[in-house]
C-alpha positions in Angstrom: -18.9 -4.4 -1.5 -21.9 -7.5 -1.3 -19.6 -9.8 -0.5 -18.4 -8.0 2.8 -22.3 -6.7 3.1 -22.6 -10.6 3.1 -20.1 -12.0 5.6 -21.9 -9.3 7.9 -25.2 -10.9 7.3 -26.9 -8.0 5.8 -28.9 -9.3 2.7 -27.9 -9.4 -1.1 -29.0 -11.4 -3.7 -27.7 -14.3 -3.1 -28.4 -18.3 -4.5 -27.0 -22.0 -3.5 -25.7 -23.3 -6.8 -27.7 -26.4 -8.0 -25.5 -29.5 -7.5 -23.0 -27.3 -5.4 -22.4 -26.2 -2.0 -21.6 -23.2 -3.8 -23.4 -20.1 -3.4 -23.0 -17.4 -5.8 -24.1 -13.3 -5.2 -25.3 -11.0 -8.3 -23.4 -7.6 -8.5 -24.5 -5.6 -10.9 -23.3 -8.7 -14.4 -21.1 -10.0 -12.7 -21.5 -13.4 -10.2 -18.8 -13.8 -7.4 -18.9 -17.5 -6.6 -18.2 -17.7 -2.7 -17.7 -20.9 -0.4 -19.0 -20.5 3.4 -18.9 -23.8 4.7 -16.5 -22.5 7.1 -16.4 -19.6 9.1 -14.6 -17.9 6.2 -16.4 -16.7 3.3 -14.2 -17.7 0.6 -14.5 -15.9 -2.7 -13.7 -19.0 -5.5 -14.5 -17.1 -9.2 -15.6 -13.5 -10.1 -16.8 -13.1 -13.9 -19.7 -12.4 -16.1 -23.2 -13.4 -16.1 -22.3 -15.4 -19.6 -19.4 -17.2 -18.3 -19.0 -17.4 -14.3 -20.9 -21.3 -14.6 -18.8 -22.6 -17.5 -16.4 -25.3 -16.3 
């Protein structure tokens, strides 16, 4: 899975949220919106491309 290839370091497509210490990763449609200001990588919303950035 990205976000485990992720928390290992390896690289994915991943961007910081503008506005956000948010980061989110592309899989496949879908966005996974994590939170690693910590030393946990915290997964905060999965959902589709259209969608994931609605509030």
């Amino acid at each position: 899975m990205k976000v485990d290839a992720f928390a290992r370091g390896e690289r994915v497509d991943v961007k910081k949220l503008k506005g956000s210490p948010l980061l989110r990763i592309r899989v496949g449609d879908d966005r996974v919106i994590i939170d690693e200001q910590t030393m946990l990588v915290i997964v905060v919303e999965v959902g589709p491309r259209g969608g994931i950035y609605k509030e």
